[in-house]
Every structure is written in structure tokens, then in C-alpha cells.
C-alpha positions as CSV (number, residue, x, y, z in Angstrom):
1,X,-9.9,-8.8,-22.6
2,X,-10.7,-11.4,-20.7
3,X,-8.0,-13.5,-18.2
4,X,-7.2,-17.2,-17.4
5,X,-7.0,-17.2,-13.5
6,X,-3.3,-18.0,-13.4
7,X,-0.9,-15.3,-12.0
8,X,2.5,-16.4,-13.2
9,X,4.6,-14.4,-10.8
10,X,8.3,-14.2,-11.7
11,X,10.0,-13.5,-8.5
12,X,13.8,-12.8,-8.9
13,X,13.8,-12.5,-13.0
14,X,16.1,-10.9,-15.2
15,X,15.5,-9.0,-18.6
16,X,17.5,-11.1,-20.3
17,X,15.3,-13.7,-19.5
18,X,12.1,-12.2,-18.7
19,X,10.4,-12.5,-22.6
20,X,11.6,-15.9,-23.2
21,X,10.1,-17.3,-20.1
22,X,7.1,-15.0,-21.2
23,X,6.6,-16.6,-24.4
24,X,6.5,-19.9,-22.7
25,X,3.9,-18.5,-20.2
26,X,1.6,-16.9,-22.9
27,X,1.7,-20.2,-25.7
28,X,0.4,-22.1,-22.7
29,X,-2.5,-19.7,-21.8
30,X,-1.1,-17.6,-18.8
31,X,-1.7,-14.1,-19.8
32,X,-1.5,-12.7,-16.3
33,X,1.9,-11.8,-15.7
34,X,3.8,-10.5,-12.4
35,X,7.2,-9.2,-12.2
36,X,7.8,-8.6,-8.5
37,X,9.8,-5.6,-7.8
38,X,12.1,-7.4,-5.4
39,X,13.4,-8.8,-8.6
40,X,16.5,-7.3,-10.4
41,X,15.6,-4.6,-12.4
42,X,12.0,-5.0,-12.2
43,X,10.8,-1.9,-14.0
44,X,13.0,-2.7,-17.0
45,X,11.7,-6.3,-17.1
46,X,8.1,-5.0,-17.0
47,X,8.7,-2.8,-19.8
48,X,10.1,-5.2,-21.8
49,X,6.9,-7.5,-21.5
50,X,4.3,-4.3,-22.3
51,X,6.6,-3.6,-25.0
52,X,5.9,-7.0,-26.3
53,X,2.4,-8.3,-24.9
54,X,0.3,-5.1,-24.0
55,X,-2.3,-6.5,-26.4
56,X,-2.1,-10.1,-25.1
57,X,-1.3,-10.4,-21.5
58,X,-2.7,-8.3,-18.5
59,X,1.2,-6.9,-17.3
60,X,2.5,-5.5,-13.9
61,X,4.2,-5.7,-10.7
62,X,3.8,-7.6,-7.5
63,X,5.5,-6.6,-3.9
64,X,4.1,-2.7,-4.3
65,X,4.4,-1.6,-0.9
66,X,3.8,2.6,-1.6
67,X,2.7,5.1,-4.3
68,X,5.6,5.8,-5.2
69,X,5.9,2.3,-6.5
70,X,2.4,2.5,-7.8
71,X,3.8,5.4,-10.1
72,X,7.1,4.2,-11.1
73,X,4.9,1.1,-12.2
74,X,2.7,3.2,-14.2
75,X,5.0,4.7,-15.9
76,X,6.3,1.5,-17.5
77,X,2.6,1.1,-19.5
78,X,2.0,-1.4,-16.8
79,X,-2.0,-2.3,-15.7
80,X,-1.8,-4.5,-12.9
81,X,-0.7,-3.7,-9.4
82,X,-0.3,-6.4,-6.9
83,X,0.7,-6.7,-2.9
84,X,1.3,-8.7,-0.2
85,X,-0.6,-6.2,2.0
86,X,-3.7,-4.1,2.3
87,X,-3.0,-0.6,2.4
88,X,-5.7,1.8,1.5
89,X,-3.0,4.4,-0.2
90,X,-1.8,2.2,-2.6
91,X,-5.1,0.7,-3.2
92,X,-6.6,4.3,-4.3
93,X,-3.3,5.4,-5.9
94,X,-3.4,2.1,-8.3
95,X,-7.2,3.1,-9.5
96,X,-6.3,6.9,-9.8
97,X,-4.0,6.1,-12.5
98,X,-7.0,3.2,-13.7
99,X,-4.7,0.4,-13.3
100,X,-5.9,-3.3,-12.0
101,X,-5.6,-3.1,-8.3
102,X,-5.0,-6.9,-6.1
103,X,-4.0,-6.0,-2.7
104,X,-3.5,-8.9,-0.5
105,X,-5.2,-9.9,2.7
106,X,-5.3,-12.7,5.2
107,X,-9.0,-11.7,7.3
108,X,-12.4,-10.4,6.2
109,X,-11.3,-7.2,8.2
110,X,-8.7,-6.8,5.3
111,X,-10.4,-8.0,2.4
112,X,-13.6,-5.6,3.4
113,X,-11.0,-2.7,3.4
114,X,-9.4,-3.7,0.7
115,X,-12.6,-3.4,-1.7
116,X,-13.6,-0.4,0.1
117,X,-10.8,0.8,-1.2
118,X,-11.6,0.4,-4.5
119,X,-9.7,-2.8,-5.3
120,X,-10.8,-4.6,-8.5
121,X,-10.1,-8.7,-6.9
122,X,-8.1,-9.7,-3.7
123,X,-5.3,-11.9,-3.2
124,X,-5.2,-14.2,0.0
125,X,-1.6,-14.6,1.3
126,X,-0.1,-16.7,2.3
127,X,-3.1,-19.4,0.6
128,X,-0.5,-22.3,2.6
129,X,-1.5,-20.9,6.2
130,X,-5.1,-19.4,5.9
131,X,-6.6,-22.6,4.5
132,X,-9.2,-23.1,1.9
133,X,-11.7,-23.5,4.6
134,X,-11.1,-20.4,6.1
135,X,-11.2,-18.7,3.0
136,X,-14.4,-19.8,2.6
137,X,-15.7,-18.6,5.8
138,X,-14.2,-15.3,5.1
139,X,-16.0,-15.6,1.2
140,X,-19.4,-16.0,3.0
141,X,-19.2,-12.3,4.0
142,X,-17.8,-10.6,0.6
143,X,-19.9,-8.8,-1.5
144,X,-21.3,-11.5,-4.9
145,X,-18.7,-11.9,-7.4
146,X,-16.1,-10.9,-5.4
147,X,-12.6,-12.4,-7.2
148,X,-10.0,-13.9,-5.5
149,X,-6.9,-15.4,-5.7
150,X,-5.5,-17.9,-3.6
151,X,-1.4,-17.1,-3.7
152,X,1.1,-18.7,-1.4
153,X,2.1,-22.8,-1.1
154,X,-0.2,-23.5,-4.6
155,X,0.4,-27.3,-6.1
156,X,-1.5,-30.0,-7.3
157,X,-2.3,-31.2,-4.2
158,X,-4.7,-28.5,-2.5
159,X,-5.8,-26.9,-5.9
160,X,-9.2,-29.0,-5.8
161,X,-9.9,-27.9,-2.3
162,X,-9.6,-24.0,-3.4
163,X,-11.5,-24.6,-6.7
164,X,-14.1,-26.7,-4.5
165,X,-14.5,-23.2,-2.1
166,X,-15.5,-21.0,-5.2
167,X,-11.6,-19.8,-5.1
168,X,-11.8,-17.2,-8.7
169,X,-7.5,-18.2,-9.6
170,X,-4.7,-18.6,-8.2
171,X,-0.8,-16.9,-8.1
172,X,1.7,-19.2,-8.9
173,X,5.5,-19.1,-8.5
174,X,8.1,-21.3,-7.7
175,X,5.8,-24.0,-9.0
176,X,6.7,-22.6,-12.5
177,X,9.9,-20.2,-12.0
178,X,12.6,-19.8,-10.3
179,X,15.8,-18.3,-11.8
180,X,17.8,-21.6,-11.1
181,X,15.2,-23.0,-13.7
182,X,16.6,-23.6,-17.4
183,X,14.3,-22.6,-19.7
184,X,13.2,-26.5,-20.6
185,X,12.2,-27.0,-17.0
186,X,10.2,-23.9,-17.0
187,X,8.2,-25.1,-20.3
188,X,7.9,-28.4,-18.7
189,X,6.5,-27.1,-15.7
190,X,4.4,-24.2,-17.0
191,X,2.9,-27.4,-19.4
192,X,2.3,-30.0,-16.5
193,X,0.4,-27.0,-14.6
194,X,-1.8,-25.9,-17.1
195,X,-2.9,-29.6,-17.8
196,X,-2.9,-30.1,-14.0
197,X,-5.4,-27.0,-13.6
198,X,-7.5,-28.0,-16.6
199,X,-8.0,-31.4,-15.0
200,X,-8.8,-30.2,-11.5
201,X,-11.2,-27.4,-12.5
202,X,-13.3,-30.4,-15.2
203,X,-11.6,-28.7,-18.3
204,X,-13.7,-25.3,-17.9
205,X,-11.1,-22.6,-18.0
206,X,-12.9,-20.0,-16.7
207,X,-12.0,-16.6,-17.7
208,X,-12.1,-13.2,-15.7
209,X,-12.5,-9.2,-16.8
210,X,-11.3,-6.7,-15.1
């Protein structure tokens, strides 16, 4: 399957919420999907969604800090494991069990561990204080077709800049959800985005494999 570079992370979801918001998310063309496990009930909500989108959305968790995590994740039917940090035991722990590892990272120290590691695409956090430009003098020293998300401060105002550095996607949150939202603003905003991304990136929504 192949993957529109949006993360739609839904930090601080329910499970009575989680698959109408998903619905919206997916009829719009998100079909990466991350529940953080900060959230309530995180592992419930994440079930929920593989119960219902395991064929149509890539599906997992964001905030894993340790293998246990990495396991409990797992166990859902869950295939994408996200952090805000690079640690090497998660990292191997998420491809032991074959699952979609994005670690996060903030220098080319981290981001050369972090694929040492084995980790399939890396997440630059926070995107708001490391800069486009740094990213891309961090990019210059990655291996070719390195992927990477920019994830952290995301709007239509600095999108062009990432896109213009060969940024692969982005993570977005509170620019689509928060659980304040109703579920009008949500489709509203999830609508605008996706128009606003398809008009910064020249209407070529480039799509990624794992």
C-alpha cells in the first residue's frame, strides 16, 4: 500500500470518537493515522481503527517511549510505531515484531542512529524549532531516499519552505484535532488542509511505501 505523507496524529482522543474523526481523515485522503498513547485509552482507540481500516490506513501509536509500549502496541494489530525520541531499543523492538518504525530526532547524530537502528523514515521534532534550513543541512548527510517527516508547529505558512527542502510528509495535529473540536470543525479543517497541501506541493500528491 502506498501512503499520502500526512500523519494525522490524534493527541488526547477518545474511542467514542476516534472512528468518526477517522472516517473524516480517510474520505479526505489521510491514511496514516496516530493515536498517541498519552491519549485516553489509546490501545482501545487503536484497536478500534485496525478493526475498521487495517486494509485502508497505515494504523499505530505515537509517544512510544519503551518496548513494553512497542508490544502492547503490537498486540492491537497495530503497524506503525512512532516517537518523539531516538532510542535504539525501541527502534529494534518495533522491526522485530515487522512493524513501521519513525523514531524522532532533532541532529544528524540522531537521525544516523536512528536508521542504524533499523528505522524505516524519521520524524524531525519539534519541525517549529529546528527549521527547514537546518533540516536540510542535516538531509545533505542521510543516506538517498531517506524519508522524513517534518512534525511539530506545521501550518500553511512554512509548508512551502519544508516541501522546498525535499521534506518526504509531514505530522499534523492540532491543525486538524483537538478534542475541543466538534466534529464539523474537524471536517472543515481536515478539508482546508488537504486543499492547502495539494496547492503548496503543485497538486502532485506524492505517495510513500513502507
Amino acid at each position: 500500500m502506498k501512503y499520502l505523507p500526512l500523519i494525522a496524529i490524534l493527541r488526547g482522543i477518545t474511542t467514542n470518537k476516534v472512528l468518526d474523526i477517522a472516517d473524516i481523515l480517510i474520505d479526505n485522503g489521510f491514511n496514516i493515522i496516530e493515536v498517541p498513547l498519552n491519549s485516553p485509552n489509546p490501545l482501545k482507540s487503536i484497536q478500534l481503527l485496525v478493526n475498521k481500516y487495517t486494509d485502508k490506513a497505515l494504523i499505530g501509536a505515537g509517544t512510544v517511549l519503551n518496548v513494553k509500549e512497542v508490544k502492547d502496541v503490537f498486540d492491537t494489530g497495530a503497524k506503525l510505531i512512532v516517537s518523539p525520541n531516538t532510542n535504539e531499543d525501541v527502534i529494534k523492538e518495533t522491526k522485530k515484531f515487522k512493524m513501521v518504525s519513525i523514531p524522532g530526532c532533532f541532529t544528524a547524530s540522531e537521525a544516523l542512529l536512528a536508521l542504524n537502528s533499523g528505522a524505516d523514515a524519521l520524524k524531525f521534532f519539534p519541525a517549529s524549532s529546528l527549521g527547514p534550513k537546518t533540516f536540510n543541512a542535516i538531509s545533505q548527510i542521510l543516506p538517498k531516499n531517506t524519508k522524513c517527516f517534518a512534525v511539530g508547529g506545521i501550518n500553511s505558512s512554512n509548508m512551502k519552505e519544508w516541501i522546498d527542502f525535499n521534506i518526504s510528509g509531514f505530522g499534523i495535529g492540532t491543525n486538524i484535532y483537538n478534542p475541543k473540536m466538534g466534529l464539523y470543525e474537524i471536517k472543515n479543517r481536515v478539508e482546508d488542509f488537504t486543499k492547502m497541501y495539494q496547492a503548496i506541493s503543485k497538486n502532485k500528491l506524492i505517495k510513500i511505501s513502507f
